[in-house]
BAMAR-370909 format. One record per residue: x, y negated, z negated of N, C-alpha, C, O in turn; residue in one letter. Coordinates in pm, whole numbers, plus 50000, padded with zeros to 5 digits. Layout:
XYZXYZXYZXYZa/...
//
This chain:
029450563368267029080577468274030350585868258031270587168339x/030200591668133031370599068134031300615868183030330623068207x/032970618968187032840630568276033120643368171033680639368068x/032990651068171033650667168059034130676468170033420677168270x/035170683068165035450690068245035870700168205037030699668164x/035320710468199035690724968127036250731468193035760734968300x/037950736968139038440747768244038810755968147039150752368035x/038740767668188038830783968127040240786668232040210785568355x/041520790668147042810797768235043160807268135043090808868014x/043660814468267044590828368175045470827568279045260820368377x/046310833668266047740838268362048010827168491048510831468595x/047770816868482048160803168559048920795768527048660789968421x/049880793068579050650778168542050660770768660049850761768680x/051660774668751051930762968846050320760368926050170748368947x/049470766268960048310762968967047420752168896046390746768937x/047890750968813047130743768718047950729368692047280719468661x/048990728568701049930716368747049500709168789049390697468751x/048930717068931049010711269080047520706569041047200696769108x/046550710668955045160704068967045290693568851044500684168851x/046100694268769046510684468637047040671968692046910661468630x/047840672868846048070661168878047070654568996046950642869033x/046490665269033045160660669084044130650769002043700640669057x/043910652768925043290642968753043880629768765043370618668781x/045210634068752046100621368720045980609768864046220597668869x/045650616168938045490604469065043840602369092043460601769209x/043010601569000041530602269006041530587469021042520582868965x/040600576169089040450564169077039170562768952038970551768900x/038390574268914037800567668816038460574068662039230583668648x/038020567568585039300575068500038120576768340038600575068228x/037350578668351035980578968236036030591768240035250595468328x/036620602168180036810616568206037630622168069038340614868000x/037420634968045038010640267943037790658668010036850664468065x/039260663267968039970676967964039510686967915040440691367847x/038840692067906038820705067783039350719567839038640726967907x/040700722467799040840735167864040720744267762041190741067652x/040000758867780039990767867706040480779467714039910789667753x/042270777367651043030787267700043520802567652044030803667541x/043350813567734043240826867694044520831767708044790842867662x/045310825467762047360829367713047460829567592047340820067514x/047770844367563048440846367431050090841967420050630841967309x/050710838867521052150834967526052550821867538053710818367560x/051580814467524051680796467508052770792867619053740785467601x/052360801167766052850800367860052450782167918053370776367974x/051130774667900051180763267966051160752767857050790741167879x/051660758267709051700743667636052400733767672052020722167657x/053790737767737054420728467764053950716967861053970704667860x/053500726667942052280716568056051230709368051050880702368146x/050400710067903049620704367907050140690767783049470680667758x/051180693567737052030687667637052160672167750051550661467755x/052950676567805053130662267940052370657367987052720647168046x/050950660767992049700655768054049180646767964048770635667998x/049170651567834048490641667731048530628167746047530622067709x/049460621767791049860610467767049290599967883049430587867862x/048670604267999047780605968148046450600568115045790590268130x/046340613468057044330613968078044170622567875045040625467793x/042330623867873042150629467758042280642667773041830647467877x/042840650767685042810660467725042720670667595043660669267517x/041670681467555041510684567451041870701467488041350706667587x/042630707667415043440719967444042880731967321043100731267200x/042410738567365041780748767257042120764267295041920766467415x/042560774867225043110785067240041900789867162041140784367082x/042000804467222040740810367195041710826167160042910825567188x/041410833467127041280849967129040990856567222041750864967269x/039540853267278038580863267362038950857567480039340846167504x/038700871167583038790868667698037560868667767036590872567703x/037370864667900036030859968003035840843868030035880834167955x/035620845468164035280831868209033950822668196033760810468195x/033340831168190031770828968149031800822868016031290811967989x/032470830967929032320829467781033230819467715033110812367615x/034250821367806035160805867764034850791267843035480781267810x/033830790667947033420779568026032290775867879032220764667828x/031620785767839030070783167743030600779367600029880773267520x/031920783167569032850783267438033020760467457032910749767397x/033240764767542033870745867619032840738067575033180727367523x/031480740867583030170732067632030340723667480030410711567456x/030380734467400030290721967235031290710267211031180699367154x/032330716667277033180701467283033150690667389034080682767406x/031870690867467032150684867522031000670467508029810671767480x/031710656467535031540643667517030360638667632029200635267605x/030850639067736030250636067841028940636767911028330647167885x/028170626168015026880630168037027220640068147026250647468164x/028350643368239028490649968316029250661468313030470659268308x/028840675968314029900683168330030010696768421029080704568442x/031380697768470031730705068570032600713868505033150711968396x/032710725268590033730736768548034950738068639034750745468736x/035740734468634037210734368774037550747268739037430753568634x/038060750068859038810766268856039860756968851040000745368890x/040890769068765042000763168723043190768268886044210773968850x/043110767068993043520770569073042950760469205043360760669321x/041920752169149041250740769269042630729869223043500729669136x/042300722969317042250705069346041290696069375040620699269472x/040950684169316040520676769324040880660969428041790653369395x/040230659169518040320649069690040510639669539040200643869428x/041040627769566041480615569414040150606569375039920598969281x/039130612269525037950598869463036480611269407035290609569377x/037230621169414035760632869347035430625269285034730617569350x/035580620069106035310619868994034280604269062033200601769008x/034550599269127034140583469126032790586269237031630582969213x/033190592169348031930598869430030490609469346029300611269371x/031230613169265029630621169167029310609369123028350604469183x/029830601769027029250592268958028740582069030028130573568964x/028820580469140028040569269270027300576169266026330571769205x/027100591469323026020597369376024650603269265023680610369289x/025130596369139024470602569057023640591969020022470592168983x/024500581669038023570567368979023080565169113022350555669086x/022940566869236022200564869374021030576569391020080576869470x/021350584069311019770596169309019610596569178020330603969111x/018780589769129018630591468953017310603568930016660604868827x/017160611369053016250621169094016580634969028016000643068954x/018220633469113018300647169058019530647268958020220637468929x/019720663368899020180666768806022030677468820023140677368767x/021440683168903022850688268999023240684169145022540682969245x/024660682269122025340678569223026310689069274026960695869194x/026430690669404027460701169436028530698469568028110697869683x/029470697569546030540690969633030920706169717030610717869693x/031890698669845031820708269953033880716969902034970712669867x/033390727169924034660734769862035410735869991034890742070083x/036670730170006037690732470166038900740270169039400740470056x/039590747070260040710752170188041820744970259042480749170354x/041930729770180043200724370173042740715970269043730711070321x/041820711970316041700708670500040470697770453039800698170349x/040380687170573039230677870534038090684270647037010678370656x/038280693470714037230697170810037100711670788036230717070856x/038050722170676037380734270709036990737570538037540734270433x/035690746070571035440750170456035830763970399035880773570476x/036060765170290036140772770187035510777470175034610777570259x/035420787070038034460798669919033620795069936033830785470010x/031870796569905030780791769855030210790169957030690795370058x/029070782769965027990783870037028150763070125027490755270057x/028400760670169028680746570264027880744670409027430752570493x/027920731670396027370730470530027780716570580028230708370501x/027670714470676028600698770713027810679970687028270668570690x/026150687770659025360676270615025310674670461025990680270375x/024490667170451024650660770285022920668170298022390668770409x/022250673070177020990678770186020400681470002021200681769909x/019330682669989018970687569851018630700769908018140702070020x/018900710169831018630723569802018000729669704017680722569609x/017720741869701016700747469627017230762669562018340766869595x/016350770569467016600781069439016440790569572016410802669589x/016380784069619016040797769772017060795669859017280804069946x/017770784669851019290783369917020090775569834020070763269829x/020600780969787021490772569667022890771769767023220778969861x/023590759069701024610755569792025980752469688025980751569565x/027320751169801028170754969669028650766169575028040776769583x/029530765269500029820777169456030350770169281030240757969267x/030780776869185030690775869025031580760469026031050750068988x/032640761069063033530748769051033280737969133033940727769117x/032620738369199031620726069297030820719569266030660708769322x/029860724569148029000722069078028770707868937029070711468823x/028440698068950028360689068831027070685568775026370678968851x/026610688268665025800686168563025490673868542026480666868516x/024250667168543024220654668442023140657768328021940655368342x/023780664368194022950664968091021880661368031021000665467955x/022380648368116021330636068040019790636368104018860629268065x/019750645568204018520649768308017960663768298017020667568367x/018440669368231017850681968211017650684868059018000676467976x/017050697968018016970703267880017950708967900018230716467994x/018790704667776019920708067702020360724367667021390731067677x/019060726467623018690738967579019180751567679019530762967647x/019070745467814018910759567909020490759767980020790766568079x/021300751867914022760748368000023500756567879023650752967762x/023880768067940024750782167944024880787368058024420784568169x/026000800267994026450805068079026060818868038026340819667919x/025670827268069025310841868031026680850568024027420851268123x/026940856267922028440860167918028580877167967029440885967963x/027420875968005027130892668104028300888668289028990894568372x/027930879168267028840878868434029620866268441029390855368389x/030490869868511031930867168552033400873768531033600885468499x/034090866668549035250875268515035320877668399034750870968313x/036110888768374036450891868254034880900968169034790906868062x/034280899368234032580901768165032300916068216033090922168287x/031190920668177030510933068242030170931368394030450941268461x/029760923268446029780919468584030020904568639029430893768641x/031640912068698032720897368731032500890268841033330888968931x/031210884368839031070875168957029440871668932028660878068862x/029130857669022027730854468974027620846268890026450842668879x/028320841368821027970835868656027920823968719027140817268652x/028380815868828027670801868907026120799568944025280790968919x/026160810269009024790812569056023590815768962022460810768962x/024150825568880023310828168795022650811868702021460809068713x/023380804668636023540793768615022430785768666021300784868620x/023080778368799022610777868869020670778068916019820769168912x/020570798368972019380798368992018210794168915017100791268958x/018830794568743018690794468573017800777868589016630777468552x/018240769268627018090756668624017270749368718016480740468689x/017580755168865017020750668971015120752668943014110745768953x/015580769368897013840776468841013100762968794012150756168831x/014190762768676013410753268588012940738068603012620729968516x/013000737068744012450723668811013540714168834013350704568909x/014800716468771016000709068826016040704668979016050713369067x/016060693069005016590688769151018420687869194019170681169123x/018850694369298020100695369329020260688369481019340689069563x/021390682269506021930676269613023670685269621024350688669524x/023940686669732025020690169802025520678969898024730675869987x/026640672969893027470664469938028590667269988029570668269914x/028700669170122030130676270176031320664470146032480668270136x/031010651270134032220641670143032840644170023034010640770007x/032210649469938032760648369749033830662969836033240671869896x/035070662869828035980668569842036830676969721037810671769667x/036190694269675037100696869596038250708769722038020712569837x/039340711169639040180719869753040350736169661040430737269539x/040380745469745040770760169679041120766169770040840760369874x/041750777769787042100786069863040730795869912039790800569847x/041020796270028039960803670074040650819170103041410823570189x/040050823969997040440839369955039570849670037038550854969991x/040070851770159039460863570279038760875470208039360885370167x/037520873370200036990882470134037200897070204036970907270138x/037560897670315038350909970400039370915370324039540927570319x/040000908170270041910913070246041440909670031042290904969955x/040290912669994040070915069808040440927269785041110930869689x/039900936269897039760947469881038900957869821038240953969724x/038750970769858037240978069866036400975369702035190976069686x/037300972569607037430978969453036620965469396035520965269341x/037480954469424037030943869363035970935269460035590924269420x/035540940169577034420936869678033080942969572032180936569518x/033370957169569032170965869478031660951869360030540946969346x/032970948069289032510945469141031830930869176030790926469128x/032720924369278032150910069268030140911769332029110907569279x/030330918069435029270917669468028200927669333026970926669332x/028620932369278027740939869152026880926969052025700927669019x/027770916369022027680906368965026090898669050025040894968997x/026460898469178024810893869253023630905469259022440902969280x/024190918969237022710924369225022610925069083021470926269038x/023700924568991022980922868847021970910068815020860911968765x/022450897168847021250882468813020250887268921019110883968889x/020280891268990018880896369086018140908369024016930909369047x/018570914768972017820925068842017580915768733016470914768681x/018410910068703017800904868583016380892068543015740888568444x/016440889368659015380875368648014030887168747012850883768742x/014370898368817013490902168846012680910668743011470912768756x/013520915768628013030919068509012290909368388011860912668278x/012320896368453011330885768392010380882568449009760872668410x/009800892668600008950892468682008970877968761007970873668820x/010170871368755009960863668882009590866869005010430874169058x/008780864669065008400865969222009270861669326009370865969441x/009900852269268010920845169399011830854169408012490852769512x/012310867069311013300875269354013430888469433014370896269453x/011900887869477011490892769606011770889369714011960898669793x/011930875369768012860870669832014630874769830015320876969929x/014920874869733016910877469740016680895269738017620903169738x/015400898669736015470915669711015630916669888016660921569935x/014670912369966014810911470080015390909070152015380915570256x/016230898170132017400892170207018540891070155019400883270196x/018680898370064020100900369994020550915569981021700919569964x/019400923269993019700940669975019250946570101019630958170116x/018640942170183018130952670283018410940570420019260943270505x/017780930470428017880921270553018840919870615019220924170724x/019690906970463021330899970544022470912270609023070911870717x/022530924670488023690932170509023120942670630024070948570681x/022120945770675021870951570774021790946470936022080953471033x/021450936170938021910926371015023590923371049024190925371155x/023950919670961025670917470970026290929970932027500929170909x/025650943570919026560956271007025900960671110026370971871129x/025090958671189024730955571357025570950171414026370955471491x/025490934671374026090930671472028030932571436028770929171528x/028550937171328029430941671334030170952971393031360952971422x/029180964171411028830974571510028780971971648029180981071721x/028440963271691027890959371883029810952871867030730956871938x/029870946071794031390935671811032320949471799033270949271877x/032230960171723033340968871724034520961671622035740962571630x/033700954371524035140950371436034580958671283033530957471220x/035630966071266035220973771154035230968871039034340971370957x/036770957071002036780951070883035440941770858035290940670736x/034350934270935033400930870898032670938270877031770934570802x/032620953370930031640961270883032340968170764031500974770702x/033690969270703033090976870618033020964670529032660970370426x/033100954570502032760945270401031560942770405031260937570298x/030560943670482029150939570446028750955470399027870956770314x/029140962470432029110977070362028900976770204028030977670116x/030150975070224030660972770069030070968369990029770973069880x/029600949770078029210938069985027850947369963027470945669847x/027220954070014025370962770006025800974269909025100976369809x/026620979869926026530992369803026820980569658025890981469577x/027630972969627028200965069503026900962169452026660966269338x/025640953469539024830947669466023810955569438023060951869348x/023490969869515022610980969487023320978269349023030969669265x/024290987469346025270992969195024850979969060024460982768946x/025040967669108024690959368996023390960168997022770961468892x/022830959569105020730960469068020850973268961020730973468838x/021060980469027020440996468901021210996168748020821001468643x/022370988568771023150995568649022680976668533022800973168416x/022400973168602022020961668496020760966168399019690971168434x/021230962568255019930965568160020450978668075020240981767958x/020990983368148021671001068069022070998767994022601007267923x/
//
């Protein structure tokens, strides 16, 4: 079972080192590279020049910028029945690559797999959505976050594995494009498992200290795919209308209010005006 691994970088180097030699200490080694790089200054050729000789590694320079659109740019080159998107800023625990491929041939059920995101730590979690059991999940709790995520092609229609180049970075609305994905597939009868032991590592970026500007946009990105599939009259997005616009964030500025801590309140603030702003302004 081979692996594809699509990474989209711009303005990274030593980041990307540090996950290049993460690769290089993988115990399974049925895997291939594809980075799709948006440096106009051939700032990491040299880096990926030294890697070659390691692992496969297929290096493609693009023009356009977006993460969305350079993860979906990746998909045609890629070999593999499995594929994942690494942020070019993760690490990979050395037995990831060998733990999906156990867990994939031990559930020949399902179709996505999603590993537990930590920051740096074997007990604390990271970005995304985690939990400390191993569980299948659903479009109504999706688990994990974009780079956690592994594909086995060979189980789904082909057809519906994109990336919508409306969201993520670099896009009209920079955030979501996992989820969106994601909800995209699960809809479509896909079965998913979440596995906290599959170990990827990232920094866990305090969504407190992003700040007011880029809180707005990321969270815009979740009320835009929540407009948008509700504009295909899904019903289930009556659910995330409920508990994503009026329920969760009113709740967690209560009880941010009774606690007297303001930085949680104004971030669930925030995070509620961003996804109003992406609900309405999506479709314009």
């Amino acid at each position: 079972m081979k692996c594809s691994l699509i990474l989209a970088t711009l303005g990274r180097d030593v980041e990307l080192i540090h996950f290049l030699n993460s690769l290089q200490n993988q115990t399974y080694r049925d895997f291939e590279l594809i980075i799709i790089d948006q440096n106009r200054d051939g700032k990491i050729d040299s880096v990926i020049a030294a890697c070659r000789m390691r692992f496969p590694v297929n290096h493609i320079k693009v023009e356009f910028k977006g993460n969305s659109r350079a993860r979906d740019y990746g998909i045609r080159y890629a070999q593999g029945d499995v594929i994942a998107f690494p942020d070019d800023d993760c690490i990979y625990e050395k037995d990831v690559l060998e733990k999906v491929v156990d867990r994939f041939r031990d559930k020949p059920d399902i179709a996505i797999l999603s590993a537990g995101s930590y920051d740096f730590s074997k007990t604390h979690f990271s970005i995304g959505v985690n939990s400390k059991a191993p569980r299948y999940f659903s479009q109504y709790y999706m688990m994990g976050v974009e780079f956690t995520h592994f594909f086995n092609l060979s189980r789904m229609e082909r057809s519906e594995f994109y990336l919508d180049h409306d969201f993520g970075i670099g896009s009209k609305y920079p955030g979501a494009e996992g989820f969106e994905l994601l909800y995209r597939l699960l809809r479509g009868g896909n079965k998913a498992f979440y596995e906290p032991a599959i170990r990827i590592y990232h920094a866990d970026k305090d969504n407190y200290r992003v700040g007011k500007d880029r809180m707005l946009l990321y969270s815009a990105g979740v009320g835009a795919y929540i407009r948008k599939f509700a504009n295909e009259y899904d019903l289930s997005m009556l659910y995330y209308i409920a508990r994503k616009m009026f329920i969760a964030p009113m709740v967690k500025m209560a009880l941010a209010a009774v606690l007297c801590n303001r930085k949680r309140f104004l971030y669930s603030y925030n995070n509620l005006i961003g996804i109003w702003r992406g609900f309405c302004a999506y479709g314009r």
